[in-house]
C-alpha positions in Angstrom: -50.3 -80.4 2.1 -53.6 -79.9 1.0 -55.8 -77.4 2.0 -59.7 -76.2 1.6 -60.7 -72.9 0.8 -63.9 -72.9 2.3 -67.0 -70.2 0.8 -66.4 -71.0 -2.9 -67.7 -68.1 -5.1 -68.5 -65.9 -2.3 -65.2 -65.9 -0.6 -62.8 -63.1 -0.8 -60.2 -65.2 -1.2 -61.0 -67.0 -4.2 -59.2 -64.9 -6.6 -56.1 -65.0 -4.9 -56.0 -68.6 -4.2 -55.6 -69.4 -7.7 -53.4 -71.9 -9.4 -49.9 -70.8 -9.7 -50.3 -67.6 -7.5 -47.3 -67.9 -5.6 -46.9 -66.5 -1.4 -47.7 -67.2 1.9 -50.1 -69.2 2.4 -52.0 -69.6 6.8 -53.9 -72.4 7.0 -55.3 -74.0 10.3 -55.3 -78.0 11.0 -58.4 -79.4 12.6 -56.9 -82.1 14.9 -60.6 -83.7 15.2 -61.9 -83.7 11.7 -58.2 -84.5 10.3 -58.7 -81.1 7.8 -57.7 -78.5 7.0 -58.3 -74.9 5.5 -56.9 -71.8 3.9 -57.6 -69.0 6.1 -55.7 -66.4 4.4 -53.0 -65.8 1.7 -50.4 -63.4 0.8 -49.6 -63.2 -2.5 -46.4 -62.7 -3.8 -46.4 -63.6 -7.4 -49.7 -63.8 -9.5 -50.3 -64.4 -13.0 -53.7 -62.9 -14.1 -52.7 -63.2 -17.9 -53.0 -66.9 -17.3 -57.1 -66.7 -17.1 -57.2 -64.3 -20.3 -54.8 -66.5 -22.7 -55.4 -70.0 -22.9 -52.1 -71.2 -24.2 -50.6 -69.6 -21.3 -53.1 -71.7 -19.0 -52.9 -75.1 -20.5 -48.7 -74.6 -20.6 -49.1 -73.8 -16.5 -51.0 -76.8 -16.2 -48.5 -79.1 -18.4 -45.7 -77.8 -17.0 -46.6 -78.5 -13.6 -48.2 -81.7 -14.8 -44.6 -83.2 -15.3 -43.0 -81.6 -11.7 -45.6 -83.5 -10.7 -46.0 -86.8 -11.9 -41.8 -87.2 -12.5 -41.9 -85.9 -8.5 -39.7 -83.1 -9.2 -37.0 -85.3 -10.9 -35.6 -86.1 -7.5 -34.7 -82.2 -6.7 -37.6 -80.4 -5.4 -35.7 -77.0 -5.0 -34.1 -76.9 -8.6 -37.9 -78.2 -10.0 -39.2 -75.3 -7.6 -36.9 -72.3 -9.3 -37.3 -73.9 -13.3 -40.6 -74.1 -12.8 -41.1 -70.6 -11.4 -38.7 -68.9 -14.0 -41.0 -70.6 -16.7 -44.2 -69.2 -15.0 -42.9 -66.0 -14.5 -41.5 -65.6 -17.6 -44.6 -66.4 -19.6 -46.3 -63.7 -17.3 -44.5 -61.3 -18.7 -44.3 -62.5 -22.3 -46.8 -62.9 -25.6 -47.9 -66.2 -26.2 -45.8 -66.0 -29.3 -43.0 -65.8 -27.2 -44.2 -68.3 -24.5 -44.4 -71.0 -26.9 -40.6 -71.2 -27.5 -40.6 -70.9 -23.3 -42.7 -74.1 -23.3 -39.8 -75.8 -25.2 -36.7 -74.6 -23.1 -38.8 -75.2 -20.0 -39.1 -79.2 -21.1 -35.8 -79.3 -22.7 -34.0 -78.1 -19.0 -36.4 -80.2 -17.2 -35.1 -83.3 -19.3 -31.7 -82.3 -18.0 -32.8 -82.0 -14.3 -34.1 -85.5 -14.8 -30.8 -86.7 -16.2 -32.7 -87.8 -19.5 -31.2 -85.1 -22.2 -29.2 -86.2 -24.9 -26.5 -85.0 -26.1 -27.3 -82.7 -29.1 -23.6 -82.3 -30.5 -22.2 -85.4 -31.3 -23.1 -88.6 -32.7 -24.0 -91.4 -30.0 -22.9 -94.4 -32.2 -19.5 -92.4 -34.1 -19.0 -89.5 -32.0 -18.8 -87.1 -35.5 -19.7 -83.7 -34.3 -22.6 -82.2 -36.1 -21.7 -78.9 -36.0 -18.7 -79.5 -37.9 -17.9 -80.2 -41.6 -19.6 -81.3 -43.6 -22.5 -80.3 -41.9 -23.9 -77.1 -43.0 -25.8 -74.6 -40.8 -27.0 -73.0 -43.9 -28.6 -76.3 -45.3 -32.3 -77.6 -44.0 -31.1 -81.2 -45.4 -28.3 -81.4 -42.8 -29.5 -82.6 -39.4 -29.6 -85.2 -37.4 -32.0 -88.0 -35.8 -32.8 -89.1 -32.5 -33.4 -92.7 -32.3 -35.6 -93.9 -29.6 -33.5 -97.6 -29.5 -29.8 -95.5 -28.4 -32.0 -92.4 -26.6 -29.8 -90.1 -28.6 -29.0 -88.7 -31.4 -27.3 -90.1 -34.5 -25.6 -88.7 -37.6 -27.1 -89.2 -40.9 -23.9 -91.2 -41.9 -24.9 -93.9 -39.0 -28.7 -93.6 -40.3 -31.5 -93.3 -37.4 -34.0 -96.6 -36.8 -37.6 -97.2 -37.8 -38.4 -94.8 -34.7 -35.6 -92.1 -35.4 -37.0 -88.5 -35.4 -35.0 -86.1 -37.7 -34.2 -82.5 -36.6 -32.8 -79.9 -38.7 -29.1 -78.5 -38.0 -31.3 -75.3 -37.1 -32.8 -76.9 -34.5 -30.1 -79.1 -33.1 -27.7 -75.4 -32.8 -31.0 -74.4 -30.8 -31.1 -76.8 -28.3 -27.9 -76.7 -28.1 -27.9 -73.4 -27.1 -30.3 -73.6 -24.2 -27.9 -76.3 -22.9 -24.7 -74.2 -22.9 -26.3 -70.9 -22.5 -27.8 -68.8 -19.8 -32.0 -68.1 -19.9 -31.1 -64.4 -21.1 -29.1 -65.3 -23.9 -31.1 -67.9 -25.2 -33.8 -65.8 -25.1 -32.4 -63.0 -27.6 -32.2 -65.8 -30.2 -34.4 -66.1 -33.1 -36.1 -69.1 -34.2 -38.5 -69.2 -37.3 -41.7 -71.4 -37.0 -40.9 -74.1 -39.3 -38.1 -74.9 -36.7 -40.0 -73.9 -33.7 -42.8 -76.6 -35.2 -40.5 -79.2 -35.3 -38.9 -78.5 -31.7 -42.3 -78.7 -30.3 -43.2 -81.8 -31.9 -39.7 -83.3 -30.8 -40.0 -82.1 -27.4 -43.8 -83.4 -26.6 -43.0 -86.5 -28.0 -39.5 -87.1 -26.1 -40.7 -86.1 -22.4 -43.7 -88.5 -23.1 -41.0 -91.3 -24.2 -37.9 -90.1 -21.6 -40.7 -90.5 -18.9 -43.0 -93.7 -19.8 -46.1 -91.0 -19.2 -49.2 -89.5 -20.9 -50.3 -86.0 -19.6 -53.7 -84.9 -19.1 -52.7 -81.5 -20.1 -50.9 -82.3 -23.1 -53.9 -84.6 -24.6 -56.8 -82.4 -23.7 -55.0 -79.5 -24.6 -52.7 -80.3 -27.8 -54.6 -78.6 -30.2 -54.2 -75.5 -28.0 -50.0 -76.2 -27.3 
């Protein structure tokens, strides 16, 4: 539905018709001019820390960017809750802390989509990486995700020209948001070498999973 809030500036509803403020919203239908316009809101949810942290407002926007353009991955009430936990939750969090949001938010959203792959075994052997002789002490040990199989292989198998190599530390943290619950993912550490690489990995694959470009993500990736 769209809707006009009419008055601009002046109208006392501005600031709580913002993006992301989440309630009731009454709007009236003119039958004659084929419009229609906010009259009032409710709100029940409103992030204010969105207009004082810019992170926080360009991560809104590319989050809601992909509901969007993927048209809620064919489930508009699961789309509905992620992307309201992710909201919410950076509301209430640092923008240190939002940043590793951003990643589990794209990383579940690849899931919804049925586009995740699976970050414990080998698509081409089926070796698990978590196993010996893979180390979880050892940076060298990882695994790449090859753009040709849209998964990831071991380094035994080798990756392609287009392979993306992730750490064992960051494989065992995607993993983690796949098995675990929001909570519990959320008491885990992650240093920001890794958190780098996740955040390159995951911009690049919901660009590639999907066949998009954002907006958000290219005006705004020096600021995400």
């Amino acid at each position: 539905i769209y809707a006009t809030l009419f008055g601009g500036g002046k109208s006392k509803l501005k600031s709580l018709v913002s993006p992301f403020n989440r309630g009731t919203a009454y709007i009236y239908r003119d039958e004659t001019k084929n419009n229609c316009k906010i009259t009032d809101f409710d709100p029940k949810m409103t992030h204010l820390s969105f207009r004082e942290n810019l992170f926080k407002s360009y991560a809104a926007s590319f989050a809601a960017e992909i509901v969007l353009k993927t048209k809620c991955a064919g489930s508009p009430q699961k789309s509905y809750i992620l992307l309201n936990g992710f909201l919410d939750g950076m509301e209430m969090s640092s923008e240190d802390e939002s940043r590793t949001g951003l990643l589990r938010f794209i990383w579940r959203y690849l899931d919804l989509m049925g586009l995740r792959p699976d970050c414990i075994f080998c698509c081409q052997c089926g070796k698990d990486f978590f196993s010996s002789p893979f180390s979880i002490q050892s940076l060298r040990n990882g695994a790449f995700y090859d753009e040709l199989n849209s998964g990831f292989v071991c380094q035994d198998c080798g990756g392609s020209r287009n392979s993306f190599f992730l750490p064992i530390e960051a494989l065992t943290y995607l993993e983690a948001v796949s098995r675990l619950s929001p909570k519990e993912v959320r008491k885990m550490p992650l240093d920001s070498e890794t958190r780098r690489i996740l955040k390159d990995f995951c911009y690049k694959i919901i660009e590639k999973s999907t066949g998009l470009k954002f907006l958000s993500l290219a005006t705004g990736i020096s600021i995400l």
